[in-house]
PyMOL commands that place a pseudoatom at each C-alpha (Angstrom):
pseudoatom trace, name=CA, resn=UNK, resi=1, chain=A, elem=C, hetatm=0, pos=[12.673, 6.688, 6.315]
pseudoatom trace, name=CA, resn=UNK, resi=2, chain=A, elem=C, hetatm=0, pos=[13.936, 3.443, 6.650]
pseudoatom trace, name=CA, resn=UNK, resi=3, chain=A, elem=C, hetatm=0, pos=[15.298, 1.610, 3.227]
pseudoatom trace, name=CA, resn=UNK, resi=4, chain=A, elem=C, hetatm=0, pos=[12.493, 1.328, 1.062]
pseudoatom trace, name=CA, resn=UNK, resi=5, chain=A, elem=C, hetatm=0, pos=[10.943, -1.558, -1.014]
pseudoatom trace, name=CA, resn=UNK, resi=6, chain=A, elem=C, hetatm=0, pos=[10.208, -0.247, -4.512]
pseudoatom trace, name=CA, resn=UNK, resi=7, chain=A, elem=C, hetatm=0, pos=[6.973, -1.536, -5.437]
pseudoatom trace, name=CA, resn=UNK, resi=8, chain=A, elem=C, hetatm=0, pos=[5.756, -1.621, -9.267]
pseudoatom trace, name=CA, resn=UNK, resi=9, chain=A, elem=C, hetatm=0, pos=[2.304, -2.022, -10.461]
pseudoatom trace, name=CA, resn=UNK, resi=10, chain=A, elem=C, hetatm=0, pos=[0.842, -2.249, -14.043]
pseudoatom trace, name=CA, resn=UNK, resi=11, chain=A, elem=C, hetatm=0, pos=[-2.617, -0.932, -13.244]
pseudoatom trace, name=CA, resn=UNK, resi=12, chain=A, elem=C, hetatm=0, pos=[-3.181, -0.356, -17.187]
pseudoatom trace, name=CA, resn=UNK, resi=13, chain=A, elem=C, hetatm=0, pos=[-1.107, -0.527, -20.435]
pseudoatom trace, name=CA, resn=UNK, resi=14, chain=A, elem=C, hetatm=0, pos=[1.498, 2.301, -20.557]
pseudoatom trace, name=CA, resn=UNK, resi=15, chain=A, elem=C, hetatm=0, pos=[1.108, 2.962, -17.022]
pseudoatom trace, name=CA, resn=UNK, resi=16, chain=A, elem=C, hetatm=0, pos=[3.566, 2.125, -14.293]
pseudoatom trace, name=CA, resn=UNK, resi=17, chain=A, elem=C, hetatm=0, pos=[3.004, 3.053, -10.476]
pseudoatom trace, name=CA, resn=UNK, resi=18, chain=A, elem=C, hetatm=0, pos=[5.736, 2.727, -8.437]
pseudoatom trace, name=CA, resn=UNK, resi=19, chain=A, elem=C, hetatm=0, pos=[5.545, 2.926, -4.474]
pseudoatom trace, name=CA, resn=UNK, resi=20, chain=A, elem=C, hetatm=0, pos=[8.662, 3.279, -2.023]
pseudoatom trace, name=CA, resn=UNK, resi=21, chain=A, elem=C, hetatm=0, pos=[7.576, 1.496, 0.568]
pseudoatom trace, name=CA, resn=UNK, resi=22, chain=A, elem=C, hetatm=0, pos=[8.982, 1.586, 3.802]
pseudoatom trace, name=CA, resn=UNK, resi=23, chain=A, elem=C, hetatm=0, pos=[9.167, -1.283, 6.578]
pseudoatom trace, name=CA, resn=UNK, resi=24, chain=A, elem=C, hetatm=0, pos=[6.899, 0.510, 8.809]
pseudoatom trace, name=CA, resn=UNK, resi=25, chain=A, elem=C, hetatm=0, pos=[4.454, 1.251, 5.772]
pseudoatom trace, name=CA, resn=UNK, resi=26, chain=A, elem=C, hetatm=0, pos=[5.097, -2.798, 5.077]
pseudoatom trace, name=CA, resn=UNK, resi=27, chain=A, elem=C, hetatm=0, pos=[3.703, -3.514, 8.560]
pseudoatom trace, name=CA, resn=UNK, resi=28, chain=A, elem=C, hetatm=0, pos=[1.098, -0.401, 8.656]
pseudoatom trace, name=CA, resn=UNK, resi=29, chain=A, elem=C, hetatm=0, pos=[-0.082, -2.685, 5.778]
pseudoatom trace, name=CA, resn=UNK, resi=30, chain=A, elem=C, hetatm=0, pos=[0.043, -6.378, 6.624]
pseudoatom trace, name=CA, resn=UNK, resi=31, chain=A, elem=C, hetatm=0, pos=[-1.443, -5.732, 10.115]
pseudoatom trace, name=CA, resn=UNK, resi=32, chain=A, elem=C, hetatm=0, pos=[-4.505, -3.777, 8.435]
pseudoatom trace, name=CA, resn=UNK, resi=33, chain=A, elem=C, hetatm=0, pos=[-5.008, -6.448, 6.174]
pseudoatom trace, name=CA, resn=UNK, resi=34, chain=A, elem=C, hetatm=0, pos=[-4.690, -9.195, 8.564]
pseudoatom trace, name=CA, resn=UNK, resi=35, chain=A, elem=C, hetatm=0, pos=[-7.802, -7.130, 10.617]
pseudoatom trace, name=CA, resn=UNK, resi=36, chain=A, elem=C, hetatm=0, pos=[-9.835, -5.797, 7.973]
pseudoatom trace, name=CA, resn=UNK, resi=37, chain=A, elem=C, hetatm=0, pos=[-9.069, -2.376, 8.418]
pseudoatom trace, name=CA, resn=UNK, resi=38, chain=A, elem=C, hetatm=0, pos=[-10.592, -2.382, 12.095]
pseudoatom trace, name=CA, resn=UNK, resi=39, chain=A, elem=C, hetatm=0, pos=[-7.355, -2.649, 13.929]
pseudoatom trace, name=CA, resn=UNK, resi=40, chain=A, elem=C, hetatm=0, pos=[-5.421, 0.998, 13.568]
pseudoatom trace, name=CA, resn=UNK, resi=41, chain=A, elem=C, hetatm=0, pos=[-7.225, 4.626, 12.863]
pseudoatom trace, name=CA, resn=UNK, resi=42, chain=A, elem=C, hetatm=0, pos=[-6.193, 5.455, 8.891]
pseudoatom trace, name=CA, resn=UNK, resi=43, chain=A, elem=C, hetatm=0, pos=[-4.958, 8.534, 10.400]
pseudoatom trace, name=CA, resn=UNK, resi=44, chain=A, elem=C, hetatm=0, pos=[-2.479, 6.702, 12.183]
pseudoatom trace, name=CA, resn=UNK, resi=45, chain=A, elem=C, hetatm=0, pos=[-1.128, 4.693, 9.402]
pseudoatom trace, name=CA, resn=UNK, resi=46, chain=A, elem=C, hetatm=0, pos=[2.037, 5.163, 7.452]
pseudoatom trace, name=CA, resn=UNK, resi=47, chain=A, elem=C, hetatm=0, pos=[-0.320, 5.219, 4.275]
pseudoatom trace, name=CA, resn=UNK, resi=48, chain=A, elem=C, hetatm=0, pos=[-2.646, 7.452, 5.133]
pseudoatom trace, name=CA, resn=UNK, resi=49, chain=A, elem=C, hetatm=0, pos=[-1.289, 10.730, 3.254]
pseudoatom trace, name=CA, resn=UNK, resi=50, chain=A, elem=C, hetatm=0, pos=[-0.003, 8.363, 0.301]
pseudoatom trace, name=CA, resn=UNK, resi=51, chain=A, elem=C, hetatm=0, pos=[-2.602, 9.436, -2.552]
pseudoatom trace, name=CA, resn=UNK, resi=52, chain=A, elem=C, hetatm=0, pos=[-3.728, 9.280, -6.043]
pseudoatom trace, name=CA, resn=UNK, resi=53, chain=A, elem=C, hetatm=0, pos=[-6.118, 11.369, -7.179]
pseudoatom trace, name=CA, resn=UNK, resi=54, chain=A, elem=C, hetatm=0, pos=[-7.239, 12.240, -3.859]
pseudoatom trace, name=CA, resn=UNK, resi=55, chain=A, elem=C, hetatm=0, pos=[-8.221, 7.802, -3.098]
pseudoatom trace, name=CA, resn=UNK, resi=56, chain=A, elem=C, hetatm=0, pos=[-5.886, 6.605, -0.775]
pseudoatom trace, name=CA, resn=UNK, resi=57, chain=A, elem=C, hetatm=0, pos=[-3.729, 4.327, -2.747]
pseudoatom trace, name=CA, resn=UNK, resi=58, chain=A, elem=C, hetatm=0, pos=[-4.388, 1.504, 0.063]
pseudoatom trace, name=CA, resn=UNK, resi=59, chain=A, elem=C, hetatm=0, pos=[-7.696, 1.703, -0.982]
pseudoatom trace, name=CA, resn=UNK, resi=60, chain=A, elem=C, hetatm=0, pos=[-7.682, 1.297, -4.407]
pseudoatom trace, name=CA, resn=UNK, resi=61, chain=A, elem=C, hetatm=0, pos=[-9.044, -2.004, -5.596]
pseudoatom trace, name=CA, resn=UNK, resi=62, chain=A, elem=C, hetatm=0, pos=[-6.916, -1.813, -8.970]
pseudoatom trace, name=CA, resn=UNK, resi=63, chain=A, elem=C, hetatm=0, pos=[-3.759, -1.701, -6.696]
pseudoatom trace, name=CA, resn=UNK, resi=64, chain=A, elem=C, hetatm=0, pos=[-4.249, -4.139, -3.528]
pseudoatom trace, name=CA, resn=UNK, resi=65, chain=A, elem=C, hetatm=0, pos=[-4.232, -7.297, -4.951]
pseudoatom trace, name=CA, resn=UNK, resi=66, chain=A, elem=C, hetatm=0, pos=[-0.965, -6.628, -6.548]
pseudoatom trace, name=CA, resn=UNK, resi=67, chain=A, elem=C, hetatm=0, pos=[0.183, -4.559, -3.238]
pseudoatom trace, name=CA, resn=UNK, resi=68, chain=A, elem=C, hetatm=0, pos=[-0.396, -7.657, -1.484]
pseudoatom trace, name=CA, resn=UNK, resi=69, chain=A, elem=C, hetatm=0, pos=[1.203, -9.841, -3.922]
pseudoatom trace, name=CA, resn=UNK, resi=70, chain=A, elem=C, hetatm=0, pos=[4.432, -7.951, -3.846]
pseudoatom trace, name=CA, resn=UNK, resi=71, chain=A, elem=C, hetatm=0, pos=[4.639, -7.688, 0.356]
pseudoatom trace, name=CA, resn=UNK, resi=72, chain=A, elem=C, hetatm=0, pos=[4.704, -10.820, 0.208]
pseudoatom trace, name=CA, resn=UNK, resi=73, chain=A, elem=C, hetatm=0, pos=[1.319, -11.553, 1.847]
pseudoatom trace, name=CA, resn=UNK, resi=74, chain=A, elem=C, hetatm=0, pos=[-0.281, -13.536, -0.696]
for i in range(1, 74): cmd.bond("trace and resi %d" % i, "trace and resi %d" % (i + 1))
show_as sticks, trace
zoom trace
């Protein structure tokens, strides 16, 4: 894995999530974003076996916004 971009995100009080992400995962990201999820196959992406609870964490409402935020896409 390339060097990493330590992500942290405050979904709650007393909870911290932190995700590693990588520059491929970085573009995986921005380049679903910028085509509303209709331009790659999720099974394809660098996120797709990066989970919480069994919801893919790219797909978590609680976490994108601040996801975003932090990749600089915002």
């Amino acid at each position: 894995m390339k060097k990493a971009k330590t992500i942290k995100i405050f979904p709650a009080p007393h909870v911290e999530v932190r995700l590693h992400v990588s520059k491929e995962m970085a573009e995986d990201y921005k380049a679903c974003y910028d085509t509303g999820g209709l331009g790659q196959i999720c099974t394809e992406c660098s996120w797709f076996n990066v989970k919480i609870g069994g919801a893919a964490v790219c797909c978590i409402k609680g976490l994108r916004k601040e996801t975003r935020r932090q990749l600089e896409m915002e």
